[in-house]
C-alpha positions as CSV (number, residue, x, y, z in Angstrom):
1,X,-12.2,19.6,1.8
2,X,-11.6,16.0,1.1
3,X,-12.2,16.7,-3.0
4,X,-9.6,19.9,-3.1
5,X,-7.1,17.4,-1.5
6,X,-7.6,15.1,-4.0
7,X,-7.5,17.4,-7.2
8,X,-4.5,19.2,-5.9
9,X,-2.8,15.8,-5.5
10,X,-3.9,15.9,-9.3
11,X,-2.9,18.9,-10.9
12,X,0.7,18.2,-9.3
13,X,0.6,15.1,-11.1
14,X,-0.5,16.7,-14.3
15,X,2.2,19.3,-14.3
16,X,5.0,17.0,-13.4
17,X,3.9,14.5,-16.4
18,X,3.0,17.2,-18.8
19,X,6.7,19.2,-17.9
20,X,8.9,15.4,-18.2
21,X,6.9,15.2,-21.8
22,X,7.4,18.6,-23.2
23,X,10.7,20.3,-21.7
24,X,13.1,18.5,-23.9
25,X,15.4,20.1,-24.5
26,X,15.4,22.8,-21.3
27,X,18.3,24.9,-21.0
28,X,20.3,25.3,-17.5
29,X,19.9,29.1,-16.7
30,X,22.8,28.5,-13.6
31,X,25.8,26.8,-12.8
32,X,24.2,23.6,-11.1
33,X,23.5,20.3,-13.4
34,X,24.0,16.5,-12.7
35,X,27.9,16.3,-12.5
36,X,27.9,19.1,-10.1
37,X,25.1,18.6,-7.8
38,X,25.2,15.1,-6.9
39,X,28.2,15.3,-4.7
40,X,27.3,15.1,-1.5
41,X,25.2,12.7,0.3
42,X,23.0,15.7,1.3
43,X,21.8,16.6,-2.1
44,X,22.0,13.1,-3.2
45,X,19.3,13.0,-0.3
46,X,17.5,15.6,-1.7
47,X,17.1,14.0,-5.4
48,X,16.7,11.0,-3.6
49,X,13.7,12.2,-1.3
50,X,11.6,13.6,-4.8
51,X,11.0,9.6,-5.8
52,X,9.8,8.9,-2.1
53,X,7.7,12.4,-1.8
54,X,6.0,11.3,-4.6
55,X,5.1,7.6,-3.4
56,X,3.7,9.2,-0.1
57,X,1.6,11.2,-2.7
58,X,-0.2,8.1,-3.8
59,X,-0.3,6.3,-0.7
60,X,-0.2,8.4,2.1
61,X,-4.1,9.7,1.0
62,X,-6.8,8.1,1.0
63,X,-6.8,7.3,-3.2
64,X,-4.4,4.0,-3.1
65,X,-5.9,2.7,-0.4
66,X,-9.9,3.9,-1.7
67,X,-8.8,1.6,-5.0
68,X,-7.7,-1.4,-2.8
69,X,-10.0,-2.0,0.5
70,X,-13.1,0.3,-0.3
71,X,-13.8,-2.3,-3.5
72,X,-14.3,-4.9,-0.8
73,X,-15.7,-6.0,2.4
74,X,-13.1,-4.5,4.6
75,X,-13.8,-0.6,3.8
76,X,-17.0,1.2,3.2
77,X,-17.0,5.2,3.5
78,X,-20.2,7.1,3.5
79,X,-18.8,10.7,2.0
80,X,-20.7,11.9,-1.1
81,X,-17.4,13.3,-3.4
82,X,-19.4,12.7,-6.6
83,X,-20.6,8.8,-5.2
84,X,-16.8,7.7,-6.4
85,X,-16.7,5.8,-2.9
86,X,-20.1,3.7,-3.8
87,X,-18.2,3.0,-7.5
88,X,-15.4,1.3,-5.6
89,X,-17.8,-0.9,-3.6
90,X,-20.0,-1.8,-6.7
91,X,-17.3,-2.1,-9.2
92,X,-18.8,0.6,-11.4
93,X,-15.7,2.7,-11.9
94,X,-15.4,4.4,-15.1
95,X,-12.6,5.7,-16.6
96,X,-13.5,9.0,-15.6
97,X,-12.9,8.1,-11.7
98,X,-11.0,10.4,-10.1
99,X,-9.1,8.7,-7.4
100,X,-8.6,6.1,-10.1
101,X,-6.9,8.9,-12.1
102,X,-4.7,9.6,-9.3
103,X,-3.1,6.6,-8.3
104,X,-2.1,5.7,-12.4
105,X,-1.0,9.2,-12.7
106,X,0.7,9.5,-9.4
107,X,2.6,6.1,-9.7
108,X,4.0,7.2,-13.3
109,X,4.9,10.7,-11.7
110,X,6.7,8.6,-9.2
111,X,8.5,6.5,-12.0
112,X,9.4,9.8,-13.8
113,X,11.1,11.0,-10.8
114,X,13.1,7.9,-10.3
115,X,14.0,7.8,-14.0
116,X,14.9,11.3,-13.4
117,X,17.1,10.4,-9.7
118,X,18.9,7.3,-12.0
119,X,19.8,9.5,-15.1
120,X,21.4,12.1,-13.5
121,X,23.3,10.2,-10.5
122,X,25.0,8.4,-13.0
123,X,26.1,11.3,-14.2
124,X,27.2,12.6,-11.7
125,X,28.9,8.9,-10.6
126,X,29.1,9.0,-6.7
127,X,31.3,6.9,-5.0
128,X,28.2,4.4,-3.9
129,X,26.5,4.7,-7.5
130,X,25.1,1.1,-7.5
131,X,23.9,1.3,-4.3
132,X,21.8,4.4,-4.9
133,X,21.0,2.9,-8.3
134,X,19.6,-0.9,-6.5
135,X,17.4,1.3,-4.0
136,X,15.8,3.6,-7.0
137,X,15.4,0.6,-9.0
138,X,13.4,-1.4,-6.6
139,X,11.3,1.6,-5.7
140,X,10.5,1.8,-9.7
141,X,9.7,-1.9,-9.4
142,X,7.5,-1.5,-6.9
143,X,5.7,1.0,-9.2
144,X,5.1,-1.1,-11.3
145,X,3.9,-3.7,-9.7
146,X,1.2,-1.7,-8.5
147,X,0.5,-0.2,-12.2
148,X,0.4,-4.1,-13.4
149,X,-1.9,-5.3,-10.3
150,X,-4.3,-2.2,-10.8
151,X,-4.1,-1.8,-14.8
152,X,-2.9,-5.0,-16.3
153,X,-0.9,-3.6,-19.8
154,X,0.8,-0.4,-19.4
155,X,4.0,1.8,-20.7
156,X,7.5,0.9,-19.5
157,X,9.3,4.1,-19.4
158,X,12.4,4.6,-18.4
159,X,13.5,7.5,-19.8
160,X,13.0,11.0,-17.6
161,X,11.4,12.6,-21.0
162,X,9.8,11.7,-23.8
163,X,9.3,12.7,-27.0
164,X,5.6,13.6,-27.9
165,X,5.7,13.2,-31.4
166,X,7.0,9.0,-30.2
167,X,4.8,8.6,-26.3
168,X,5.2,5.9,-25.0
169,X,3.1,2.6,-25.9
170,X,0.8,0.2,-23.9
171,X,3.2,-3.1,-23.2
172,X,2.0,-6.7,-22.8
173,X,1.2,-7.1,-19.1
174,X,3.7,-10.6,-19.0
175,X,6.4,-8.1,-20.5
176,X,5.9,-5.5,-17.4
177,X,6.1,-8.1,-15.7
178,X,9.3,-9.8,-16.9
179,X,10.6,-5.8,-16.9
180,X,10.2,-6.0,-13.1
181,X,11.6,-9.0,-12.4
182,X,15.1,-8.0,-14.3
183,X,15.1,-4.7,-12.8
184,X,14.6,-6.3,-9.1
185,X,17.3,-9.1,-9.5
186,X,19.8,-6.1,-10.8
187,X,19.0,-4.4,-7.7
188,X,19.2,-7.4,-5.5
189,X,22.6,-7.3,-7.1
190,X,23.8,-3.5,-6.0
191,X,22.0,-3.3,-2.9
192,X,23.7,-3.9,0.7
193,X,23.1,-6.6,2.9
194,X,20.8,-5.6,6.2
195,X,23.5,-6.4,8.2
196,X,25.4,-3.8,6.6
197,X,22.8,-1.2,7.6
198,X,21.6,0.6,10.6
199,X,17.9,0.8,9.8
200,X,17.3,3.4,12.4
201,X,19.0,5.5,10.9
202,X,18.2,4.9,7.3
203,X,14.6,4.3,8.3
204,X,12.1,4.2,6.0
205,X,15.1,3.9,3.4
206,X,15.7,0.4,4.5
207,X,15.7,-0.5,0.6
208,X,18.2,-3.5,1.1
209,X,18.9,-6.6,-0.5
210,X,16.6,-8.5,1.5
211,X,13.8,-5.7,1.1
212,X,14.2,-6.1,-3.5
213,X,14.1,-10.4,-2.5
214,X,10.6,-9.7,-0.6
215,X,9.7,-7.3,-3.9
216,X,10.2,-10.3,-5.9
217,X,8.5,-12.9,-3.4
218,X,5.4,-10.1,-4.0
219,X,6.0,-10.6,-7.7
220,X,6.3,-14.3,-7.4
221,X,3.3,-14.7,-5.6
222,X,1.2,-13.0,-8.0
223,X,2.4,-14.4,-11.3
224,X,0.0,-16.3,-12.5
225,X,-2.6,-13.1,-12.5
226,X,0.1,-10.8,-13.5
227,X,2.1,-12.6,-15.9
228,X,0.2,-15.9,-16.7
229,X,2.4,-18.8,-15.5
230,X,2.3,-19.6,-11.9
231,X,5.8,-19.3,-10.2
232,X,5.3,-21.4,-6.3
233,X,8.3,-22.7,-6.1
234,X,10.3,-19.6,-6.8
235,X,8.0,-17.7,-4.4
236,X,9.0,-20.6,-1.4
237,X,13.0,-20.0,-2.8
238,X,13.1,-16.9,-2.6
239,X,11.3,-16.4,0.6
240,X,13.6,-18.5,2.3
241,X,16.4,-16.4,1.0
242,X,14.9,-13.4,3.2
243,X,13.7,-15.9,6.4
244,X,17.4,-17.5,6.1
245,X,18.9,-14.0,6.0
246,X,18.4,-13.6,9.5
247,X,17.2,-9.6,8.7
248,X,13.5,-9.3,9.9
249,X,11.5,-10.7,12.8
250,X,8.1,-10.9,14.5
251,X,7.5,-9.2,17.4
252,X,6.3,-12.1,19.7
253,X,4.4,-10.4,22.5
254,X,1.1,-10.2,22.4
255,X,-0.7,-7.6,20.6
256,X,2.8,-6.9,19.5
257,X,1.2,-5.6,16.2
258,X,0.3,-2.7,17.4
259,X,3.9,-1.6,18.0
260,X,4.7,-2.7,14.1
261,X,1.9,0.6,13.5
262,X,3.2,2.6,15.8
263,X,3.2,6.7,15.0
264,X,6.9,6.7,14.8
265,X,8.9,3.8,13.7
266,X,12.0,5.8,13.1
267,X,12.6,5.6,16.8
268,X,11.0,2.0,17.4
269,X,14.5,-0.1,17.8
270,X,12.5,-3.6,18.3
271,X,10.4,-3.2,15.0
272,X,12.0,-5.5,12.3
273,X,9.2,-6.3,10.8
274,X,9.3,-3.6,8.9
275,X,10.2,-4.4,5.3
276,X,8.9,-1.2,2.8
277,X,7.1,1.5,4.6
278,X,6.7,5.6,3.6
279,X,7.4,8.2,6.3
280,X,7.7,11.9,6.1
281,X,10.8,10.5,7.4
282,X,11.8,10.1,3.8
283,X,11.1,13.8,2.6
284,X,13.2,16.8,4.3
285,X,11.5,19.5,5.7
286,X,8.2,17.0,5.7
287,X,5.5,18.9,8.0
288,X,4.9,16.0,10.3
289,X,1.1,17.0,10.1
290,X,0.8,16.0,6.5
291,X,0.8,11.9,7.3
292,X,-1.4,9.4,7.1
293,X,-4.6,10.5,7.2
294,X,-7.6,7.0,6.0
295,X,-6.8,6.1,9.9
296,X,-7.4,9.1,11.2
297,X,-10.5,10.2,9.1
298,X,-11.7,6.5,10.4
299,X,-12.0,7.8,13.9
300,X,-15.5,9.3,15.0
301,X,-14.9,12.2,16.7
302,X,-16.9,11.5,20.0
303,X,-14.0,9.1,20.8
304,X,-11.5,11.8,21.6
305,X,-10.7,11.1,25.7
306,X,-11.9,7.1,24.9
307,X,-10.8,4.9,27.3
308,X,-11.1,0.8,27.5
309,X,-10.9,-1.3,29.9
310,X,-9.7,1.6,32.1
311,X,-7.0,2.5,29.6
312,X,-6.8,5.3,27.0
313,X,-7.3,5.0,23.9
314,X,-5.1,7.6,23.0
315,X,-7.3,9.7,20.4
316,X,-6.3,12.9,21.9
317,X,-8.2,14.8,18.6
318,X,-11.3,14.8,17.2
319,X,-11.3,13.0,13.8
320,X,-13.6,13.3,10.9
321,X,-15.3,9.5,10.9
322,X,-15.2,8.3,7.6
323,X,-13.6,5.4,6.0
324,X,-15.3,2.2,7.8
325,X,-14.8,-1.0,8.2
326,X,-17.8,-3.8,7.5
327,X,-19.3,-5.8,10.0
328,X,-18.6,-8.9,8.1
329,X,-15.1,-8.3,8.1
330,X,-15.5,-7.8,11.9
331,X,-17.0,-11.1,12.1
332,X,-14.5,-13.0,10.7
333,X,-11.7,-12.2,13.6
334,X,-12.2,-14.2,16.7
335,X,-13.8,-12.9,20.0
336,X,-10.4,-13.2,22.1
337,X,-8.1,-12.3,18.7
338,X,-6.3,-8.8,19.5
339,X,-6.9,-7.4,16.0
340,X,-10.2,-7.5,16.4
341,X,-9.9,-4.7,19.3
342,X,-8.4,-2.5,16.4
343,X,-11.7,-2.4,15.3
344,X,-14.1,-0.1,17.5
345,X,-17.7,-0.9,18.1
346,X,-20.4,-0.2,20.4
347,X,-20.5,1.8,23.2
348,X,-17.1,4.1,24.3
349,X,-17.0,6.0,27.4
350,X,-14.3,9.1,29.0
351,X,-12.2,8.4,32.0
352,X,-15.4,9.5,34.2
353,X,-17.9,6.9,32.9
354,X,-19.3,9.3,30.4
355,X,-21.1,7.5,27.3
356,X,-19.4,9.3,24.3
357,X,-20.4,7.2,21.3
358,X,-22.3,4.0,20.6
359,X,-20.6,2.7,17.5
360,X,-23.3,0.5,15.2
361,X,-22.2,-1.2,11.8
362,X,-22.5,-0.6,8.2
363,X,-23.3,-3.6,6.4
364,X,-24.4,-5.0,3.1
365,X,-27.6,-3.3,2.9
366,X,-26.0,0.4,4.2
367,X,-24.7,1.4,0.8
368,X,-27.4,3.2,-0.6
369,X,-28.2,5.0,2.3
370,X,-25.9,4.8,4.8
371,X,-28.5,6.0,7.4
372,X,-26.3,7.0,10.7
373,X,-23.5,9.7,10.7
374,X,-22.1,7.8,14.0
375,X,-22.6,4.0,12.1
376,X,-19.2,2.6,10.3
377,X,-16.6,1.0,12.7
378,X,-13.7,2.6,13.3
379,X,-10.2,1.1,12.6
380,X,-7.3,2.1,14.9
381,X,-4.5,-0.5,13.6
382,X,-2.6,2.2,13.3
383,X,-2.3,3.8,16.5
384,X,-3.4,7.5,16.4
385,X,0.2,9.9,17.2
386,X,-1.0,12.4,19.6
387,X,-0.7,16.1,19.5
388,X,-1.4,15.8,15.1
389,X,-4.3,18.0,14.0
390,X,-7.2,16.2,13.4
391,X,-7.3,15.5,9.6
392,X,-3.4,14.1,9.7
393,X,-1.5,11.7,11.7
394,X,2.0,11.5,11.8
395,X,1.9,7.3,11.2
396,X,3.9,6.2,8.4
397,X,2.3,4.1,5.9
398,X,3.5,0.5,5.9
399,X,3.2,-1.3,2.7
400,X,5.2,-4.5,3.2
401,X,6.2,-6.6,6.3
402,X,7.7,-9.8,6.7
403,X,4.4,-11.3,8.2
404,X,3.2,-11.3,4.4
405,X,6.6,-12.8,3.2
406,X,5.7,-15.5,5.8
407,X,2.1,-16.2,4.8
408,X,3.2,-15.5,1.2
409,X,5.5,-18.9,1.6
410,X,2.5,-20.4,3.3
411,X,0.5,-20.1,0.7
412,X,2.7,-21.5,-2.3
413,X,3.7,-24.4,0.0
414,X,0.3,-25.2,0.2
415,X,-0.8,-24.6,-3.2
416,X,2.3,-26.8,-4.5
417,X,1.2,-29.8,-2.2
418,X,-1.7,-30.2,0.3
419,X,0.6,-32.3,2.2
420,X,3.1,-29.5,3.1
421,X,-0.2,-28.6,5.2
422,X,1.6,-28.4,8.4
423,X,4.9,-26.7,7.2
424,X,2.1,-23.9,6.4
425,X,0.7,-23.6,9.1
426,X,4.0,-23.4,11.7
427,X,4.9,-20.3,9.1
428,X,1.2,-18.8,9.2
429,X,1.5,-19.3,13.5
430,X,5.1,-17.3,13.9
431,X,2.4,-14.3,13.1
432,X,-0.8,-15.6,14.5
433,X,0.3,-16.7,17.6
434,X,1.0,-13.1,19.4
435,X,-3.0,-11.9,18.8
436,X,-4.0,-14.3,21.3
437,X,-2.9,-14.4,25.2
438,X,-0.9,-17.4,26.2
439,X,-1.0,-17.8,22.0
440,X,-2.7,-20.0,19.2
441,X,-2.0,-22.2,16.4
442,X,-3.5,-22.1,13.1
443,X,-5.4,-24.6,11.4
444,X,-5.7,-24.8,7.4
445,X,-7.9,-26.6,5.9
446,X,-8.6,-25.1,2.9
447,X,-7.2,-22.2,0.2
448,X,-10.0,-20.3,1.9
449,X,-8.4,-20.5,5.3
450,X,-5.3,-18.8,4.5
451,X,-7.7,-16.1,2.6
452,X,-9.6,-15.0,5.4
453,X,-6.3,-14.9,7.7
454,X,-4.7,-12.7,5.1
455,X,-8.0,-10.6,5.5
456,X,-7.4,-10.6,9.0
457,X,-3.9,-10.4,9.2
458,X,-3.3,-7.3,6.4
459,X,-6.5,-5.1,7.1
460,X,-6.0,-1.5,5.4
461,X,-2.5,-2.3,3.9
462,X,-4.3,-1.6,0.6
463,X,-3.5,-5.5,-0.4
464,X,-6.9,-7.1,-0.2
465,X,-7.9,-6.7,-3.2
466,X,-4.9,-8.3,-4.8
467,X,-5.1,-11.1,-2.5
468,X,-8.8,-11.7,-3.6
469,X,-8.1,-11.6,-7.5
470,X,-5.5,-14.2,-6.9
471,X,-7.9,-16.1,-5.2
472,X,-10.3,-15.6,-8.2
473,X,-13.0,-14.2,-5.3
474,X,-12.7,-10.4,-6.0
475,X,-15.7,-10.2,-8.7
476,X,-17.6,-12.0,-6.4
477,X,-17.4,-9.1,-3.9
478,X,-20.5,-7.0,-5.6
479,X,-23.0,-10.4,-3.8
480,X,-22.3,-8.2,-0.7
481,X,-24.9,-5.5,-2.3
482,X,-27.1,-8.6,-3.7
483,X,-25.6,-7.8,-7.1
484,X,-24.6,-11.0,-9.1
485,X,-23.2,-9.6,-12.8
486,X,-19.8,-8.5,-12.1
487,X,-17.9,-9.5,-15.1
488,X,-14.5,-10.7,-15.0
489,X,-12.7,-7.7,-16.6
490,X,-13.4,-5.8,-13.7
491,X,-10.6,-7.4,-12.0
492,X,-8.3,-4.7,-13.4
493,X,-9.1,-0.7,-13.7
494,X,-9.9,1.5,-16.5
495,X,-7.0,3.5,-17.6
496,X,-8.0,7.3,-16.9
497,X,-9.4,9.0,-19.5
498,X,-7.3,12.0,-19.8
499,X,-4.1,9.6,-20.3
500,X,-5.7,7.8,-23.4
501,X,-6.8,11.6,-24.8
502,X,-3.3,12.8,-24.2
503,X,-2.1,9.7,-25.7
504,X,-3.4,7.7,-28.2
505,X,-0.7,4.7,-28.0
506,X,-2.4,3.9,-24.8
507,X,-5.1,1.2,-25.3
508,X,-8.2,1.0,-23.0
509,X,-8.9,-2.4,-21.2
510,X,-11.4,-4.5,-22.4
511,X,-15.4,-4.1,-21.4
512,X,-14.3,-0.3,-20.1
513,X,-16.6,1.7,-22.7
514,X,-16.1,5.5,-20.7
């Protein structure tokens, strides 16, 4: 099941990219083109929605996130599907990986899309063109981001087609780089204020000027990996320009997070901490069942009916039990910290006492066996929606929140000056402070510190991996399996193989032989 998924998701991708290189000159066979279409906000919409549909399409399944978490201690998953699950954890991904394939072919599909939604609305030139141009752009930067964090040098295309006698060439990661940042400040320049914009209703289209300045803290933060030169003190400016805005907030009860992962945000007023999230909400005609689904498959099925502490859990299915997270990512969360009750272990019992499942661990030594069907803890950060069949759930995916533009500040404070120590720490605490009853301050005393919280903190929001390469730890991750010979190019992925045989301007990266 889980493999025709995945190779669906792939022939789509195929046939988009192979039709955006080859149909070059395709002739209209009816009335309907650019200038004609684009006139009304519903089928602006509808071009619109084709970028987003195909952003769910990367992250929405398990492939984005498989790249991300599963390559380090927070995700293990025990399926078979050809052992591409024990690549991620050992860092033995070849360039023949299939999820790998997916995400760089899905995120150009994406790009295609929005080259193809900016092309033609320009044609077309709607009254709000610049608006609808800052929101595609920024989704396009995002792209990218991704393609540079995962792949290092790849194209910059910006053309809808291309011409396959001229396809497109690998660009200098710093150049992708610079690329993004252009194209983000242009945005920041079209977009609306958030004040401007009822986020309910626009929700998850809540693309606003504040939402392309916490793209470009992301980008800031990560410039020294991405581009070469370290940039902390634009990552602390322009973070400010989104805290000062006044446009996002933590909720500040506690175990407030929960709410921020809610199954449907679209109808959660208080969450604005929201910044970039993907929804079937974004899609028309979306089937509600086709959601996220690496939360979902982490859910053993005996804990349909599980109560705690007298109070459902509210697994109202039986999931599939897949996707795990590691006992020594368990570990690091405090005994009274709430996020560490969005991780299930141990025994689980029904409303009448019944035992259902005793959840045990995988750790370090489970990978090349993974002896128990019921071992792997079960992650339920994002609450389960009730009433979705039980391979989907209707939760939207959130990818950004302005708890990471927080800690993102933190984190260039400190790296600019130990002294700004405590200004840190009083960001890091806005967040930190609602997981504990009566709340907590945090303490930094080293880079480390603000690692492990970030761990914590961003669990499954297929960003750990990121965060560890910036802290030069994530080659280090393989001493898990008692493996010490990771070299340091496997910080980035292998470009798929089929995209350097289809095009032989793409240029493998180094130490990747297959």
């Amino acid at each position: 099941m889980k493999k025709i998924y995945r190779s669906l998701i792939a022939i789509l991708g195929l046939a988009f990219i192979t039709s955006a290189c080859t149909k070059l000159d395709e002739k209209l066979y009816d009335k309907i083109d650019a200038r004609t279409f684009y006139k009304t906000t519903d089928e602006i919409n509808a071009a619109m929605a084709d970028v987003y549909s195909r952003l769910n399409g990367v992250h929405l399944w398990l492939t984005h996130w498989q790249l991300q978490e599963c390559s380090t201690d927070h995700g293990m998953c025990p399926w078979g599907d050809g052992g591409v699950y024990k690549q991620d954890q050992m860092h033995t991904l070849t360039s023949t990986h299939g999820p790998n394939h997916d995400v760089y072919v899905g995120t150009f599909q994406a790009i295609a899309a929005a080259n193809s939604f900016l092309e033609n609305v320009k044609l077309a030139n709607p009254t709000n063109l610049a608006i609808l141009e800052g929101e595609v752009q920024a989704l396009r930067a995002w792209c990218y981001m991704d393609l540079i964090d995962l792949y290092g040098n790849v194209p910059i295309v910006t053309a809808s087609h291309v011409d396959p006698a001229n396809l497109p060439a690998t660009a200098k990661r710093a150049d992708v780089f610079n690329f993004i940042e252009t194209e983000l400040k242009d945005a920041i320049s079209k977009l609306p204020a958030d004040k401007d914009v009822n986020r309910q209703a626009v929700y998850p289209r809540i693309v606003t000027k504040e939402a392309a300045e916490a793209f470009l803290v992301k980008l800031y933060l990560n410039a020294e990996i991405w581009s070469g030169t370290a940039r902390w003190q634009d990552v602390v400016t322009t973070a400010d320009l989104v805290i000062n805005s006044g446009a996002y907030s933590i909720p500040s009860g506690y175990g407030d997070i929960w709410k921020t992962f809610a199954p449907n945000n679209k109808t959660a007023p208080n969450n604005n901490e929201i910044i970039f999230a993907l929804s079937r909400y974004a899609t028309p005609n979306w089937d509600p069942s086709l959601g996220l689904w690496v939360n979902c498959l982490s859910i053993h099925g005996e804990l349909k009916g599980a109560v705690r502490d007298g109070v459902s859990l509210g697994i109202d299915q039986s999931f599939w039990g897949g996707p795990s997270v590691l006992d020594e990512t368990y570990q690091i969360y405090d005994e009274t910290d709430y996020r560490r009750g969005l991780i299930l272990k141990g025994k689980f019992y029904d409303a009448s006492g019944n035992l259902l499942i005793d959840i045990k661990p995988y750790t370090n030594i489970d990978i090349a066996t993974f002896p128990d069907s019921k071992a792997g803890l079960s992650c339920i950060k994002y609450k389960p929606q009730p009433g979705t069949p039980s391979v989907f759930s209707g939760n939207d995916m959130i990818l950004f929140r302005y708890a990471d533009v927080l800690y993102s500040k933190a984190e260039a404070l400190y790296r600019l000056n130990a002294g700004n120590k405590a200004a840190a720490e009083t960001l890091i605490t806005q967040v930190y402070t609602r997981n504990f009853v009566g709340g907590k301050s945090f303490t930094i005393n080293s880079l480390d510190d603000i690692l492990k919280e970030r761990s914590r903190e961003f669990l499954w929001e297929t960003s750990y991996r990121t965060d560890l390469v910036r802290f030069g730890k994530f080659i280090t991750m393989r001493t898990l399996w008692h493996i010490t010979d990771d070299p340091a190019f496997r910080n980035l992925y292998p470009i798929p193989q089929s995209e350097l045989d289809s095009n032989p301007n793409l240029v493998q990266n180094p130490g990747y032989t297959n």
